[in-house]
N, C-alpha and C positions, 0 to 999 in steps of 0.2 A: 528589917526594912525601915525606912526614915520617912515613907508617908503612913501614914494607918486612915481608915475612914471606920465610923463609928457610925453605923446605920442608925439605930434606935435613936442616938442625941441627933443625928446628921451633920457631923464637926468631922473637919480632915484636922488632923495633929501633924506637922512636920518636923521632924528633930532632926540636928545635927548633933556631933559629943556636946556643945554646951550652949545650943540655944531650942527654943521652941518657937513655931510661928502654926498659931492655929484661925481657920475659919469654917464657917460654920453656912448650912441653909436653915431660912426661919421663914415661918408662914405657908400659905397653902397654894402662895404664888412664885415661895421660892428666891427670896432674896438673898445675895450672897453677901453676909455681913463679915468683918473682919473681928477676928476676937483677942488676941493676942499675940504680944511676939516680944521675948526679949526673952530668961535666963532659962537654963531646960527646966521642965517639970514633969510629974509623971502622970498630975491627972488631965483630962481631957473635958471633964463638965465646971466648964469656964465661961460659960453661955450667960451666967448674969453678969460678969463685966460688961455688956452691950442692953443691961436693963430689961431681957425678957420677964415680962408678967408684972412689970409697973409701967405706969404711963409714960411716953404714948407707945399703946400698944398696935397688934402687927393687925394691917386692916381687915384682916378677916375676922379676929376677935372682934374690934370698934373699928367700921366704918368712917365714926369722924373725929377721929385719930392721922387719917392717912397723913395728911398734909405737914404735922407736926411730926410725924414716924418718919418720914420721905427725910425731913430735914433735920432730925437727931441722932438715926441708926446710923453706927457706922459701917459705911459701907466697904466693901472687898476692891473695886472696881466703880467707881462712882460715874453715874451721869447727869447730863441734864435736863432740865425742861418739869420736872416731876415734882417740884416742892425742894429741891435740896439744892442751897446754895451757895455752898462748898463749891471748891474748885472741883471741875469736874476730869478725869480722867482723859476719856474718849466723848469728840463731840460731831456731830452729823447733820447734815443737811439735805432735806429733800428738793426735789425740783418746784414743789410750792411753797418751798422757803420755811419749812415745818422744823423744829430741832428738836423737839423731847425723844428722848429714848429711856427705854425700861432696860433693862439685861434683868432675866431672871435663870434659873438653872434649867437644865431642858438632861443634863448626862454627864457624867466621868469616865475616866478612864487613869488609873495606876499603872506603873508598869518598870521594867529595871529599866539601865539607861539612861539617854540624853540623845535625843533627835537632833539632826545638821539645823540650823537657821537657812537655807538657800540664800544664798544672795546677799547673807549678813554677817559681820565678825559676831564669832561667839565663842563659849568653851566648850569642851570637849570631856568626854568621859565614858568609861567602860561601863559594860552592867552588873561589875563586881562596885563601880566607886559612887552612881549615882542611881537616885530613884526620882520618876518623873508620874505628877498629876497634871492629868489633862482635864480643865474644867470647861465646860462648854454653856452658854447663858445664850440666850435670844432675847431677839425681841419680836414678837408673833405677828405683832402688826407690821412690821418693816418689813421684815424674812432676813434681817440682820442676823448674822449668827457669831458671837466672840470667845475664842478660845484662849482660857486665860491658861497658861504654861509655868508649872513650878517646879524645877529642877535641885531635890536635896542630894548633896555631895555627903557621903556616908562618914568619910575619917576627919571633913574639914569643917570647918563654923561658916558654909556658904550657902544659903540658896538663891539662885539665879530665877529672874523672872523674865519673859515673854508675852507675848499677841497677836494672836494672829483673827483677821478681819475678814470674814464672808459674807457678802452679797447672796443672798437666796430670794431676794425679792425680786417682782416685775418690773422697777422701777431702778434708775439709778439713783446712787445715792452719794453726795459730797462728804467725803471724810475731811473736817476740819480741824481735828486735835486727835491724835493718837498716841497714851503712854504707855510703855512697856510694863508700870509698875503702880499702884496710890499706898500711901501707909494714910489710913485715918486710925488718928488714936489720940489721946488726950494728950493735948500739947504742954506738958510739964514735967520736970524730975526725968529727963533725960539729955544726955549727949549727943549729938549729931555728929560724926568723923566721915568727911567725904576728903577725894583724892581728886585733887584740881588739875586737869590735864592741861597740856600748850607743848608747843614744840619745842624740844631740849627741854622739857620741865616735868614732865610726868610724872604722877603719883604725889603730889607736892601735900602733904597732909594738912588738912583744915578741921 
């Protein structure tokens, strides 16, 4: 299988033949930090690339930490309003013009496959070619609920990502930035290869 979850560390591992993309929860409130992603490996406790157990630590160890942990842990799914200010992923608005949001983990769910997107292009695959983690985060005070979607393809070097956006609050709420995907990771000693789309021009490599 191409996701594993690693109860005791709390790190999802996703492998394709030749890459790894791992994250992880930390603290007692549940932050979904991003820990790595680039050539396969086999071990899974990579949790100090993200500086657990040096400052600043997760606030439930140090309290006055938060503010500088909000805005150095890198995060899975990044928001705003909270101390961290990074581009933020997904951005929201209340009816009294409120924006911070927290996503913390609230459940998962593994499984073979690859779910339809409704309504959206997407890819396709069997539950012999792909394996899919469904990560679910809230935020308690909103009744916001986000389902972050990661789709590993078993023979190929892809994993495809997703979002899907619940409203569970009293209240409506203005979605003003929704990404399907963040990489936070130290901006150095890599290549970036995107595929610049236009009409008659497709895949045009960059």
């Amino acid at each position: 299988m191409g996701i594993l979850y690693f109860e005791k560390e709390k790190v999802f591992k996703l492998d394709t033949p030749k890459s790894t993309y791992m994250l992880g929860i930390i603290g007692e409130e549940g932050f979904i930090a991003h820990i790595y992603y680039g050539k396969r490996i086999k071990s899974h406790r990579l949790t100090y690339l993200i500086g657990m157990g040096e400052p600043a630590m997760v606030p439930d160890e140090n309290a006055f930490d938060r503010v500088i942990f909000m805005g150095t842990y890198p995060k899975e799914y990044p928001t705003h309003g909270l101390g961290d200010y990074k581009e933020a992923a997904i951005g929201v608005r209340t009816k009294s013009g409120h924006t911070a949001l927290k996503l913390c983990y609230k459940e998962h769910q593994i499984y073979e496959g690859k779910p339809k997107l409704e309504g959206l292009p997407a890819t396709f695959a069997t539950k012999e070619e792909c394996t899919t983690l469904e990560l679910v985060c809230e935020d308690t005070h909103l009744g916001l609920k986000v389902v972050l979607m990661y789709n590993v393809f078993e023979e190929i070097n892809v994993i495809t990502r997703s979002v899907k956006i619940i409203n569970e609050g009293q209240e409506e709420l203005y979605l003003t930035k929704v990404l399907s995907a963040s990489l936070d990771m130290n901006n150095h000693n890599f290549d970036l290869i995107t595929l610049h789309g236009d009409w008659a021009r497709e895949c045009r490599i960059n």
